[in-house]
C-alpha positions as CSV (number, residue, x, y, z in Angstrom):
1,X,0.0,0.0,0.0
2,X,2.5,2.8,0.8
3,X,4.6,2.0,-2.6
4,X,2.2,3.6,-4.0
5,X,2.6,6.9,-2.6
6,X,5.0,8.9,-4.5
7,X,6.6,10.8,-1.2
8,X,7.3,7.9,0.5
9,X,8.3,6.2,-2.7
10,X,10.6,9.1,-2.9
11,X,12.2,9.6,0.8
12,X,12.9,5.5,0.4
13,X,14.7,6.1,-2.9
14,X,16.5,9.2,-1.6
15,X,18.0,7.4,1.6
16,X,18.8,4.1,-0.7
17,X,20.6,6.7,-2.6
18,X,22.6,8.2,0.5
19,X,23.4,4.5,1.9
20,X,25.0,3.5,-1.7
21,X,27.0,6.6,-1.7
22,X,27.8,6.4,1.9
23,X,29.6,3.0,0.7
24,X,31.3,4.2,-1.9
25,X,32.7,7.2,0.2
26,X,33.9,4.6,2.4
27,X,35.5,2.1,-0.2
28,X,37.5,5.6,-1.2
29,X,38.6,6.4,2.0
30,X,39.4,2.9,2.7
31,X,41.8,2.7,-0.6
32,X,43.4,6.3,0.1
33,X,46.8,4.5,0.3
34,X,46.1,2.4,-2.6
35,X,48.6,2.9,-5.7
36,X,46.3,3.5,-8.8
37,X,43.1,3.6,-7.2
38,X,40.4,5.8,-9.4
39,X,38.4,7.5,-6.7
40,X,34.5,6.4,-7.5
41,X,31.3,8.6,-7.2
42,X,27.6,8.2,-8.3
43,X,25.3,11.0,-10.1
44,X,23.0,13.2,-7.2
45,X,19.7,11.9,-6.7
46,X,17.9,14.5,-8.6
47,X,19.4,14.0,-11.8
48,X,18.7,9.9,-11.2
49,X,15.2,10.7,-9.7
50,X,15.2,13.0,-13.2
51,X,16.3,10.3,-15.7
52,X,13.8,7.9,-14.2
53,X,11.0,9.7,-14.8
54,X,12.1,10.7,-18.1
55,X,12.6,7.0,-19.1
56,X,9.1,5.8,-17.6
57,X,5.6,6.0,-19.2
58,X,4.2,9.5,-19.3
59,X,0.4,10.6,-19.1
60,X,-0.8,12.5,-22.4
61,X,-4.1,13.5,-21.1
62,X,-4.7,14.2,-17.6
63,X,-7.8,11.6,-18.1
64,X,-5.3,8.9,-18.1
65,X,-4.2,7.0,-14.7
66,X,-0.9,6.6,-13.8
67,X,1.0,3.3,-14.2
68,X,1.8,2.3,-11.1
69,X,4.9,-0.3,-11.3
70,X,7.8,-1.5,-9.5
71,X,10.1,0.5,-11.7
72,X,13.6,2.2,-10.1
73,X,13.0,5.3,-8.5
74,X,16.2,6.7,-9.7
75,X,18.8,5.6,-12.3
76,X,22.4,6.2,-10.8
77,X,25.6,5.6,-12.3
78,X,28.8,5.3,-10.7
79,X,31.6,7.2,-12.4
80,X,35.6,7.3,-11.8
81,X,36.3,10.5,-10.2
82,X,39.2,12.3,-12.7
83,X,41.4,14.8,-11.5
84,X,44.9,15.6,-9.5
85,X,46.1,12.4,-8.8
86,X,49.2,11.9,-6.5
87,X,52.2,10.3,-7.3
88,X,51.4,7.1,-6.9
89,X,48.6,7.3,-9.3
90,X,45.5,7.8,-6.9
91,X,42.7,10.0,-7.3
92,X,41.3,10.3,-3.5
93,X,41.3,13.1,-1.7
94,X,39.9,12.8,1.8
95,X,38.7,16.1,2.3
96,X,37.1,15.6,-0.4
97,X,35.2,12.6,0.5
98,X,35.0,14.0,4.0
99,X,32.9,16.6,2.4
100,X,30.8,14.1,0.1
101,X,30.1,12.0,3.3
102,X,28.8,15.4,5.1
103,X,26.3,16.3,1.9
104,X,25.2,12.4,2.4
105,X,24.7,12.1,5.9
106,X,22.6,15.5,5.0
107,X,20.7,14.3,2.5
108,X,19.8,10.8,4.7
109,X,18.6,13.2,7.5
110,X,16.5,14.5,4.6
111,X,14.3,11.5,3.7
112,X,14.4,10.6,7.1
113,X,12.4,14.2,8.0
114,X,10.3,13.6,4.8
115,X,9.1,9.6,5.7
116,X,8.2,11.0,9.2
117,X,6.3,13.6,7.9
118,X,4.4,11.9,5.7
119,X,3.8,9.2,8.2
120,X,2.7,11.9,10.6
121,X,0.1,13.2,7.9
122,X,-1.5,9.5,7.3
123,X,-1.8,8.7,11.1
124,X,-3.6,12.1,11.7
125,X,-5.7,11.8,8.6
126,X,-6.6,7.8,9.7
127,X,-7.1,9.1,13.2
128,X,-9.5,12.2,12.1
């Protein structure tokens, strides 16, 4: 029953999103000393909330229900972060992904606020 409303459909997707890139943030920390390693990031979760949505069925007429399926919330990709590398060939910088981890922790707080919200908003409309 609640997969089918969006916002919690959403604030599920959004902290899915922050876990995954609360991993890789780790796996780049933990190879910080690692000769070659290619720091690894994934696109936000607009833009893979975005290309989801663009890639789904789309209403024509606003007579027409919307499908609802068990389709992604959000298409991510995970990309090789390019840039200064040190000498030995690797690409992580730990402020750097002490800063990404900050933005995700953020962002997990986020849909946290949003699923208690719109749990708050069901109980009190059940309730009366």
């Amino acid at each position: 029953m609640f997969n089918s409303i969006e916002v919690l459909r959403m604030a599920h997707g959004m902290a899915s999103h922050a876990a995954e890139r609360q991993t890789l943030i780790a796996r780049n920390i933990a190879n910080a000393d690692t000769p070659e390693y290619r720091a690894l990031d994934m696109t936000s979760f607009a833009d893979g909330y975005q290309a989801a949505a663009n890639a789904g069925l789309h209403n024509t007429s606003g007579r027409h229900l919307r499908a609802l399926n068990d389709a992604p919330i959000t298409k991510t990709e995970v990309f090789a972060i390019e840039g200064g590398a040190s000498p030995n060939g690797n690409t992580v910088s730990l402020e750097f992904e002490m800063m990404k981890s900050a933005e995700t922790m953020a962002q997990h707080q986020m849909a946290q606020a949003v699923y208690k919200s719109a749990l708050n908003i069901l109980r009190q409309s059940i309730s009366g």
